[in-house]
N, CA and C of each residue as an Amber inpcrd file, in Angstrom:
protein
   195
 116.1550000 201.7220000  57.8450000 115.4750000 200.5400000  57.3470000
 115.0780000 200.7830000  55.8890000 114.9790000 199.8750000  55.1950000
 114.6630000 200.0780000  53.6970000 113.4100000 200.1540000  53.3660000
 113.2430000 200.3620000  52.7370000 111.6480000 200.8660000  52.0940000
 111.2090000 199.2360000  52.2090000 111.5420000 198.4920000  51.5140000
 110.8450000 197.0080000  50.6120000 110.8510000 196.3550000  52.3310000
 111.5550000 196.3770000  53.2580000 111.4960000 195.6620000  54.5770000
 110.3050000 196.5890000  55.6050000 110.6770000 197.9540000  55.4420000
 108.9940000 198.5310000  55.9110000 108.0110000 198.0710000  55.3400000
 107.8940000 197.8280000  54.0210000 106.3750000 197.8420000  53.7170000
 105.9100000 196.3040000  54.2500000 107.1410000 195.3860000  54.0610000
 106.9490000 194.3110000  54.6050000 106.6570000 194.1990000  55.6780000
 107.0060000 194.8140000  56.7760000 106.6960000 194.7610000  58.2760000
 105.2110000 195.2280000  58.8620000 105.1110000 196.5960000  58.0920000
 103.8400000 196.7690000  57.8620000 102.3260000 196.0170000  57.5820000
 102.7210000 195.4390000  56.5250000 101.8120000 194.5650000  56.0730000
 101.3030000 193.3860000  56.9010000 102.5720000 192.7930000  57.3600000
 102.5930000 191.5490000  58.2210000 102.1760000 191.6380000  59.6410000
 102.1380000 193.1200000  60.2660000 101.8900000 193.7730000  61.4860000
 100.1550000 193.8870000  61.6760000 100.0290000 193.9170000  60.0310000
  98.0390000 193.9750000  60.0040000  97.8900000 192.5730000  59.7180000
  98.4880000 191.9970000  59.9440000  97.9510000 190.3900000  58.8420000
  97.3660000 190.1780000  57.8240000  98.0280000 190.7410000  56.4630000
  97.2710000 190.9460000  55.5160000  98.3320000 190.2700000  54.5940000
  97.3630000 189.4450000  53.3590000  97.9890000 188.9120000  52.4610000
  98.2070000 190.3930000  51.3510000  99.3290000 189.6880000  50.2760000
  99.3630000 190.7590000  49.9410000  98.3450000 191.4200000  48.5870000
  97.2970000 190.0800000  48.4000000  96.4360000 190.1040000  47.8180000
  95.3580000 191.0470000  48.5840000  95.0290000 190.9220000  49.8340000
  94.3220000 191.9510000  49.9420000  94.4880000 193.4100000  50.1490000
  96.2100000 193.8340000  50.1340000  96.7000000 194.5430000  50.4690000
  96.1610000 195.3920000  48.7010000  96.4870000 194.5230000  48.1340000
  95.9340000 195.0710000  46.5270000  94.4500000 195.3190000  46.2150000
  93.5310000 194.8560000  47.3660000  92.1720000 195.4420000  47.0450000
  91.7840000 196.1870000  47.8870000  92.4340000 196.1490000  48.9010000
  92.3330000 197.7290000  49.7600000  92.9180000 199.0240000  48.5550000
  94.2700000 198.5790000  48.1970000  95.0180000 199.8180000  47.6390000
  94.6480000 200.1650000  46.1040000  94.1150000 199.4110000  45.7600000
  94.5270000 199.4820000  44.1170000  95.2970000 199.4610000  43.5150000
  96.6340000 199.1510000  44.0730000  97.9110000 198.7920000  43.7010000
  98.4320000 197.6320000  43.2960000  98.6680000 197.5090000  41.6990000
  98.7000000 195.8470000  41.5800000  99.3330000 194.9360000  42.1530000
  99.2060000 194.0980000  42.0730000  99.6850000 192.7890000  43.2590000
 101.0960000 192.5600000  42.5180000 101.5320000 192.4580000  41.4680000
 102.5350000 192.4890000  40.8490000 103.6640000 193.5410000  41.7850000
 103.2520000 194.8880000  41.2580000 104.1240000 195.7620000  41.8880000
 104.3430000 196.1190000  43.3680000 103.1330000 195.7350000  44.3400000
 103.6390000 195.2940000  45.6100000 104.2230000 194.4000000  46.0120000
 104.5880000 193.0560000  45.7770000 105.2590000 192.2110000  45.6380000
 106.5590000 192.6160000  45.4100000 106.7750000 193.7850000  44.2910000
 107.9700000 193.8080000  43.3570000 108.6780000 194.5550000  44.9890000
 107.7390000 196.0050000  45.0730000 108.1360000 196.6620000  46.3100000
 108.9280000 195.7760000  47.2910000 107.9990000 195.2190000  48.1110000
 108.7490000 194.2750000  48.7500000 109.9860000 193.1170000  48.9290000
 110.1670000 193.1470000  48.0060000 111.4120000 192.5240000  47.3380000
 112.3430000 193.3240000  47.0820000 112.2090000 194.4460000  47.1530000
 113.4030000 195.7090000  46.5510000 113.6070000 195.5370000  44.9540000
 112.9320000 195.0510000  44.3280000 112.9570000 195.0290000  42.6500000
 113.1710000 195.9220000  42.3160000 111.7120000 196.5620000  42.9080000
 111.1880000 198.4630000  42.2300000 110.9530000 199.1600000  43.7150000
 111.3180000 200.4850000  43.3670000 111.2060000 201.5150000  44.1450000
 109.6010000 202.0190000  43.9560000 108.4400000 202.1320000  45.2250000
 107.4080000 202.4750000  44.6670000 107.2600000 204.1700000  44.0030000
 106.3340000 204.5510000  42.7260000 106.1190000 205.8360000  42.6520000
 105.8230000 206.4030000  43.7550000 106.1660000 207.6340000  43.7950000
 105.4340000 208.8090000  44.5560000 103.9820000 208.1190000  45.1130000
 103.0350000 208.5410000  44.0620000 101.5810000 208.0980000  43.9310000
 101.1860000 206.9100000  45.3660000 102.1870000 206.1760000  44.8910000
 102.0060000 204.6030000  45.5780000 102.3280000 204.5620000  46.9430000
 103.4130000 205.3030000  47.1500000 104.1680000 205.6670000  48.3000000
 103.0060000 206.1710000  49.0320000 102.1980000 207.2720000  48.5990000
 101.3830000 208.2450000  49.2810000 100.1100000 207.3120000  49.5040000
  99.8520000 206.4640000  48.3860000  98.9950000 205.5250000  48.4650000
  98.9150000 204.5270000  50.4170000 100.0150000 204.0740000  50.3000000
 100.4250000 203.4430000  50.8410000 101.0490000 203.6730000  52.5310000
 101.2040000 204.9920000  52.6520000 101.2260000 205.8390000  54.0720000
  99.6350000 205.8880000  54.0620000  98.8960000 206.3650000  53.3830000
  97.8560000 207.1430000  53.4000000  97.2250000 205.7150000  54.1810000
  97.3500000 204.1310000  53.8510000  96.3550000 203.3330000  54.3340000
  97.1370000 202.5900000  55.8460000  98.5980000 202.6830000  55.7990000
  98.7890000 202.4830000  56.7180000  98.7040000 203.2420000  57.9300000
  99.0010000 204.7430000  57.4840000  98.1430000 205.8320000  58.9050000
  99.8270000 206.2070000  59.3400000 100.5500000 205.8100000  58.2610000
 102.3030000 206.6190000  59.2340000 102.7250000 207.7370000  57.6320000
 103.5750000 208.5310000  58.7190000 104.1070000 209.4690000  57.3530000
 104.9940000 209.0370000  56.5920000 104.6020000 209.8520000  55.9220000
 105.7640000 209.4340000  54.4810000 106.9960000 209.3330000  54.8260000
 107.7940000 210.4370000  55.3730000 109.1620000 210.4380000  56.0150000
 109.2230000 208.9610000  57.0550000 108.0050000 208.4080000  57.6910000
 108.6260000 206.6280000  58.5690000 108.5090000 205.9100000  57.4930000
 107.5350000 205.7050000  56.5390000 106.9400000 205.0080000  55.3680000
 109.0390000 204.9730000  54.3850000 109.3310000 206.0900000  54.3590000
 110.5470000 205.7930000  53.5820000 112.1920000 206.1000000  54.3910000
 111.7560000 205.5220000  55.4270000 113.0600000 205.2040000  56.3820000
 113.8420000 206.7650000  57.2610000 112.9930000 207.9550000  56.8940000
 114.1470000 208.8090000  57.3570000 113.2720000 209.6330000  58.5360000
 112.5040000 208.7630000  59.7560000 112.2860000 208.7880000  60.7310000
 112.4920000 207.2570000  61.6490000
């Protein structure tokens, strides 16, 4: 599964806009958006950001579990 369709599934699994997904994370709303779309690949940082609030590892977080 691709990164930009996990984070999407994710997100939508908590019911969260992705505006609040940006004041939980501190991650601008711009570049989660972008994520999700497959625009941009997230940094490292963001990635870790982003397992870290959903509670799965990095390896399910980027498809290779």
């Amino acid at each position: 599964m691709l990164i930009s369709t996990k984070l999407y599934l994710l997100r939508r699994e908590r019911n969260l806009t992705l505006q609040a997904l940006h004041l939980k994370t501190g991650i601008a709303l711009a570049s989660l958006s972008s994520y999700e779309r497959g625009i941009y690949a997230p940094s490292l940082e963001n990635l870790c950001k982003l397992a870290d609030f959903y509670g799965v590892a990095l390896d399910e977080l980027i498809g290779r579990i």
